[in-house]
C-alpha positions in Angstrom: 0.0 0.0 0.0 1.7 3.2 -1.3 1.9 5.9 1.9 2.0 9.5 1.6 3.2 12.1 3.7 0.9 15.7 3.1 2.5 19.0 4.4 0.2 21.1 5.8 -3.6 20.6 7.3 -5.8 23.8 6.0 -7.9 23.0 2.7 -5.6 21.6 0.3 -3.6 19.0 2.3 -7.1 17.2 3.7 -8.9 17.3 0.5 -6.1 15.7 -1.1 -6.0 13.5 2.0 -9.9 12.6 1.8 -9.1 11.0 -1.8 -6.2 9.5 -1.5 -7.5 7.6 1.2 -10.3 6.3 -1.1 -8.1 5.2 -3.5 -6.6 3.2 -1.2 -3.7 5.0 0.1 -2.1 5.3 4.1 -2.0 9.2 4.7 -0.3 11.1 7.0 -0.8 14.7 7.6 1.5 17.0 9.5 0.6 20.1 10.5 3.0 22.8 12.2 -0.1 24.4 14.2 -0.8 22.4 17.4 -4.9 21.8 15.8 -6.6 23.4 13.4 -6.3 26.8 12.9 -9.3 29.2 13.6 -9.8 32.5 12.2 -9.0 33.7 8.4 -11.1 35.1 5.1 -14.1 34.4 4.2 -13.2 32.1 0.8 -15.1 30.7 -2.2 -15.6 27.6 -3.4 -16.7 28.1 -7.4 -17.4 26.3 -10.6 -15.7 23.0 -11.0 -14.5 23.6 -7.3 -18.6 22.4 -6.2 -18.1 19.6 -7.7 -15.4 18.1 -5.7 -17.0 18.8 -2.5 -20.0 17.1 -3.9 -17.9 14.1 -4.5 -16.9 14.6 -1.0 -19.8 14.3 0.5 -19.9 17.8 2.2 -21.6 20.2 -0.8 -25.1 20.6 1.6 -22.9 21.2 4.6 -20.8 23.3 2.6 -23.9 25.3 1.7 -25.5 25.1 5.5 -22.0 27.6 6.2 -22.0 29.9 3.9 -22.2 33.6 4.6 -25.2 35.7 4.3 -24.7 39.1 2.9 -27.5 41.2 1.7 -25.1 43.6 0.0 -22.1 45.8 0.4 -21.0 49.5 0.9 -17.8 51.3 -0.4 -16.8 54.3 1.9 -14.0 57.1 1.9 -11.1 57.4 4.7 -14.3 59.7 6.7 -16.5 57.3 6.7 -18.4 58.7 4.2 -20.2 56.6 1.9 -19.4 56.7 -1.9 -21.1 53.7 -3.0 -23.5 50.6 -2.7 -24.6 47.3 -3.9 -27.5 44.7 -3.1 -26.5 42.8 -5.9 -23.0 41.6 -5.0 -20.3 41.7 -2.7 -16.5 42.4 -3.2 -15.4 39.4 -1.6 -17.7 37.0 -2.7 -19.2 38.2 -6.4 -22.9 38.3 -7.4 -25.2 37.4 -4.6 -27.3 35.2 -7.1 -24.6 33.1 -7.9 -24.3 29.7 -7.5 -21.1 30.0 -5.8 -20.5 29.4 -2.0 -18.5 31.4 0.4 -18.0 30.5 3.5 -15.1 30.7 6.3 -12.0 29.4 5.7 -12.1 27.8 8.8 -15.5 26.0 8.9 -14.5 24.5 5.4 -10.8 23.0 6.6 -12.7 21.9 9.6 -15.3 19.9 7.3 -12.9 18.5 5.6 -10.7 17.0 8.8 -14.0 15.9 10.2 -14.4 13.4 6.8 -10.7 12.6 6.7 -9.8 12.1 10.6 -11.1 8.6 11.3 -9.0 7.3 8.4 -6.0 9.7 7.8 -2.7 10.4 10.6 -2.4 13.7 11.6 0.5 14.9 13.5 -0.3 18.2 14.9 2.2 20.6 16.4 5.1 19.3 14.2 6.8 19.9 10.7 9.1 18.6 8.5 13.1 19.4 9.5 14.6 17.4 6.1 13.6 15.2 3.2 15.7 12.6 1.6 14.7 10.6 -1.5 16.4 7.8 -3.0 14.7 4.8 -5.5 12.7 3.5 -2.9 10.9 6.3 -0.9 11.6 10.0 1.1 12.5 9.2 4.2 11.3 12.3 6.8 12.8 13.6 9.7 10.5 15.7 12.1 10.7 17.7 14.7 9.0 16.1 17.5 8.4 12.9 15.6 10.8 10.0 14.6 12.1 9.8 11.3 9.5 7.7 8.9 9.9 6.5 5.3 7.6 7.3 3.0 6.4 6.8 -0.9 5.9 9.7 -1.8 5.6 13.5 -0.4 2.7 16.4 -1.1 4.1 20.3 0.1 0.4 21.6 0.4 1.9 24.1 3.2 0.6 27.6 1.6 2.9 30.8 0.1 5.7 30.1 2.6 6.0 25.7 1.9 8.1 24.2 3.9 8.3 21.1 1.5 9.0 23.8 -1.2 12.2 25.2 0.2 13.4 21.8 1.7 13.6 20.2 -2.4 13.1 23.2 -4.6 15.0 26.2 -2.8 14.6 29.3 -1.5 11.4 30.8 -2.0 11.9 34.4 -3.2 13.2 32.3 -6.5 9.3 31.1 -7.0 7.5 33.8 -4.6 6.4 37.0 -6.5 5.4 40.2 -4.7 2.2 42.3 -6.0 2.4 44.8 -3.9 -0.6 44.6 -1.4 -0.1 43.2 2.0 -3.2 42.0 3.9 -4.4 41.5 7.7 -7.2 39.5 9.3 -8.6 38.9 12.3 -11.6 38.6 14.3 -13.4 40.8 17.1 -17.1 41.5 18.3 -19.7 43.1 16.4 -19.5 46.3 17.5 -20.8 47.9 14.7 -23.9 46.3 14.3 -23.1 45.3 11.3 -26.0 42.9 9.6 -25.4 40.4 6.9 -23.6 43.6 5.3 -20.3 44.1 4.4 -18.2 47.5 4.4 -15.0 48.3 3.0 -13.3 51.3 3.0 -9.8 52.6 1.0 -7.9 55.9 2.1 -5.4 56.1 -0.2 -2.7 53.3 0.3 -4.5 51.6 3.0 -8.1 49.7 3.2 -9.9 47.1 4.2 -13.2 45.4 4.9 -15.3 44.0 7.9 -18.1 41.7 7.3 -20.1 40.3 10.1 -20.1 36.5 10.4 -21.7 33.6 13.3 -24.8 35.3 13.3 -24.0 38.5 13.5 -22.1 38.1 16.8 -18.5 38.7 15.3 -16.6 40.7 12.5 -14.0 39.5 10.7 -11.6 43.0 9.5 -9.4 42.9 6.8 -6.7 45.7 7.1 -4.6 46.1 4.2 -2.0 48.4 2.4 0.0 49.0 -0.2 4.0 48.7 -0.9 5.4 48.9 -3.5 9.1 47.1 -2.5 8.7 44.1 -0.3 8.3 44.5 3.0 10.6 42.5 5.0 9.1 40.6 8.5 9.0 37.3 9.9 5.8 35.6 8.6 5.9 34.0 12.4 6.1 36.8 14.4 2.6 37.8 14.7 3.3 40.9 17.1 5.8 42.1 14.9 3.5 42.2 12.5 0.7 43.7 14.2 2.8 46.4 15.4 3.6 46.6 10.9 0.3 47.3 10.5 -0.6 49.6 12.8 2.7 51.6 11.3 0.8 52.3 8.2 -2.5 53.9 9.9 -0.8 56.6 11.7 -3.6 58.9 11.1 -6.5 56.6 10.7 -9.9 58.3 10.9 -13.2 57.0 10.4 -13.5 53.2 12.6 -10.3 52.4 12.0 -8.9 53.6 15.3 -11.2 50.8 17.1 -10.2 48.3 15.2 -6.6 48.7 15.5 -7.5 48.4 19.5 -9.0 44.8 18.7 -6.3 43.6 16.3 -3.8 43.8 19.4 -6.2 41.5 21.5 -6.9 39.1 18.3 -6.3 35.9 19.1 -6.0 34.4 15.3 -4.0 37.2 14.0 -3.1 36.3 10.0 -0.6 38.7 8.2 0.8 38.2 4.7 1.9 39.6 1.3 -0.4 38.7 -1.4 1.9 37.2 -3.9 1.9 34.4 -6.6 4.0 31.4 -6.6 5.1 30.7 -10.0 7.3 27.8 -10.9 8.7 26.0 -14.0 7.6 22.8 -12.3 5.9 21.4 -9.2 7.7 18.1 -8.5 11.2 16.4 -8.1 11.5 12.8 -7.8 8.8 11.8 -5.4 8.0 15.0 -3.8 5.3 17.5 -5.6 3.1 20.4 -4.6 -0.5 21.3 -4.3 -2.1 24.4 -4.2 -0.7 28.2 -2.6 2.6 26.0 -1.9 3.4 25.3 -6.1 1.1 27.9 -7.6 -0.7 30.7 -5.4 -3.0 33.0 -7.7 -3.1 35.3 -4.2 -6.4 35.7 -2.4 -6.5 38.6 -4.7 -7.9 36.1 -7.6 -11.0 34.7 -5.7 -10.1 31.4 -6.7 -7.4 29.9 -4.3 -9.5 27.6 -2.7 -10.8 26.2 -6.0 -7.5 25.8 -7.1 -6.6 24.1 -4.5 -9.4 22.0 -3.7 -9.6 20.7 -7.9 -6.1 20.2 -7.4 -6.5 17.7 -4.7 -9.0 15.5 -6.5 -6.7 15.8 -9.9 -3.8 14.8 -8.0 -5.4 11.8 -6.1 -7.2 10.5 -9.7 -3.4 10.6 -11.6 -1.8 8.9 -8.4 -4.7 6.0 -8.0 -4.6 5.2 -11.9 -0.3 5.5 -12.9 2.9 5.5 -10.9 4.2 8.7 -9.3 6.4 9.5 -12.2 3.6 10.0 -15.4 0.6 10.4 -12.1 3.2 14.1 -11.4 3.2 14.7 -15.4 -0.1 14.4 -15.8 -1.2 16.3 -12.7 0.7 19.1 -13.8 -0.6 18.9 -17.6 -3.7 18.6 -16.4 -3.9 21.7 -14.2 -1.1 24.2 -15.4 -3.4 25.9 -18.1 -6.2 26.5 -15.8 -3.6 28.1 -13.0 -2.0 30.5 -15.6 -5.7 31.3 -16.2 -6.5 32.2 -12.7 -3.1 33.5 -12.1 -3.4 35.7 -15.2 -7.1 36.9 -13.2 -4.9 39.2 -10.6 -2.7 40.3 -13.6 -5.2 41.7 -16.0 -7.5 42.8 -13.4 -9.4 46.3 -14.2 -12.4 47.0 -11.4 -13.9 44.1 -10.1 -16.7 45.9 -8.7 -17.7 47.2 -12.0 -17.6 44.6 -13.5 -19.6 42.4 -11.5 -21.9 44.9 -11.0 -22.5 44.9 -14.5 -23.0 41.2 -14.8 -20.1 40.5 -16.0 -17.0 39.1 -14.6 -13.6 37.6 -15.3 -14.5 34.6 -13.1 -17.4 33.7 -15.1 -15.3 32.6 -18.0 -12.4 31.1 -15.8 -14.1 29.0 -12.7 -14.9 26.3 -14.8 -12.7 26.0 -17.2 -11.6 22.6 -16.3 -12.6 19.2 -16.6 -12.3 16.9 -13.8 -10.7 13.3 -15.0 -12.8 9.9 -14.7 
């Protein structure tokens, strides 16, 4: 029985590790964070994405979490309000689509919850060194022993482990666009129902959206640069104390939320940036999702990415050996990641656009077929 080690335990790794497992495989998961970790975006699950969930099992529990917004509102640094919508949101698209969005959070922790009783996950540990040969990739951890393995999945996000252990340093693969985005959670204390606001003062922004009925916000704080801004993407209070650099004269609600962020306990920080790579194995190791081609949350479509990924991945591996199941893989999926990627590069105004009826996405989400 072929076993598998998967880096990384948010979306991509346990999807992967939910068919794998039906095909037969042994799968472990290792996962640097001691257990799942809360907080993050909302994301969306789109197109061809739907359809892997369904084959999961989990598309009606999928739909039982998504969010709820009636609309959005664009405002100035003041406060002031320049625009509205009932017919879309920025984070999510049309409100009449068929598309789900839903917490990042509540999806990994559907997954885990179909994948736990027949997938190992060591939590609290990573990967320390990877050494292949003809027969396997034998792992050394952290905490754990060292294990031999088959083969090896890096489906740890922008900053893979796996990646840098066989494929090198990332600011060879990592590209920077120039945005740099926080989130985190705190109380409703706006009020705020099924309603999203965003807000952009020049070279900073964000949005807060209310989620768990009502009872909590989730604020995105964001800002431009255009050199890369150099931090420790583990350091969380180094990189609270980041963003609150760039709102020194914040007006409007801002000021209150900077207050929460320093109490946030699920804190994320990160540049939005694409991963773009000539190739996304070596030998018997490959990569899945943000960790061997990040389109940046900036695309709307790195969960679908990552989640068709998975189930392309899992078909190649369960039908050929790891050799023409990598080629394929990557065959398969390339042409519909330089699509999505190429989303972020072209973009004009997303909001007009969808507004309008019309949006990029509608012509990329599912362009893909899923193998037999």
């Amino acid at each position: 029985m072929t076993s598998v080690l998967i880096s990384g335990a948010s979306v991509a790794g346990p999807a992967l590790a939910y068919f794998l497992s039906r095909h037969g495989f042994t799968v472990t998961v290792v996962e640097r964070a001691p257990a799942l970790r809360p907080g993050g975006q909302a994301i969306d699950v789109r197109g061809t994405a739907l359809t892997v969930v369904e084959r999961m099992g989990i598309l009606s529990d999928v739909r039982r979490c998504r969010t709820r917004m009636n609309g959005m509102s664009m405002l100035d640094g003041d406060g002031n309000e320049l625009w509205r919508s009932t017919e879309m949101a920025m984070s999510s698209g049309r409100l009449d689509s068929d598309d789900v969005e839903l917490l990042r959070e509540d999806l990994s922790l559907l997954i885990h919850d179909s994948t736990k009783d027949d997938v190992e996950y060591l939590f609290g540990d990573s990967i320390t060194s990877l050494a292949q040969d003809e027969r396997g990739v034998r792992a050394v951890f952290e905490r754990a022993g060292a294990r031999p393995f088959d083969l090896v999945v890096g489906a740890d996000g922008l900053h893979s482990n796996v990646r840098r252990l066989v494929f090198g340093p990332e600011q060879e693969f990592v590209h920077h666009l120039g945005t740099y985005l926080s989130i985190f959670s705190m109380d409703n204390c706006l009020g705020l129902e099924n309603w999203q606001t965003w807000f952009n003062d020049g070279n900073t922004g964000g949005a807060i959206y209310p989620v768990r009925d009502n009872t909590e916000l989730r604020v995105n704080l964001g800002f431009h640069a255009e050199e890369p801004v150099t931090y420790d993407h583990r350091d969380v209070e180094a990189q609270k104390r980041l963003v609150a650099e760039r709102y020194p004269d914040a007006r409007w609600e801002v000021p209150r939320l900077l207050r929460a962020m320093w109490d946030a306990p699920d804190f994320y920080f990160d540049s939005m940036a694409q991963v773009r790579m000539e190739r996304w194995s070596a030998g018997r190791v490959t990569l899945l999702g943000d960790a061997g081609y990040c389109a940046s949350p900036l695309s709307g479509q790195g969960t679908s990415l990552a989640l068709v990924g998975a189930y392309v991945l899992a078909a190649e591996l369960a039908r050929s050996g790891h050799e023409a199941a990598f080629a394929a893989y990557e065959e398969h999926m390339r042409p519909w990641v330089e699509l999505n990627q190429a989303l972020v590069e072209n973009n004009r105004d997303q909001s007009e656009e969808i507004s309008s009826g019309e949006s990029p996405l509608d012509h990329v989400k599912n362009a893909i077929q899923l193998p037999r």
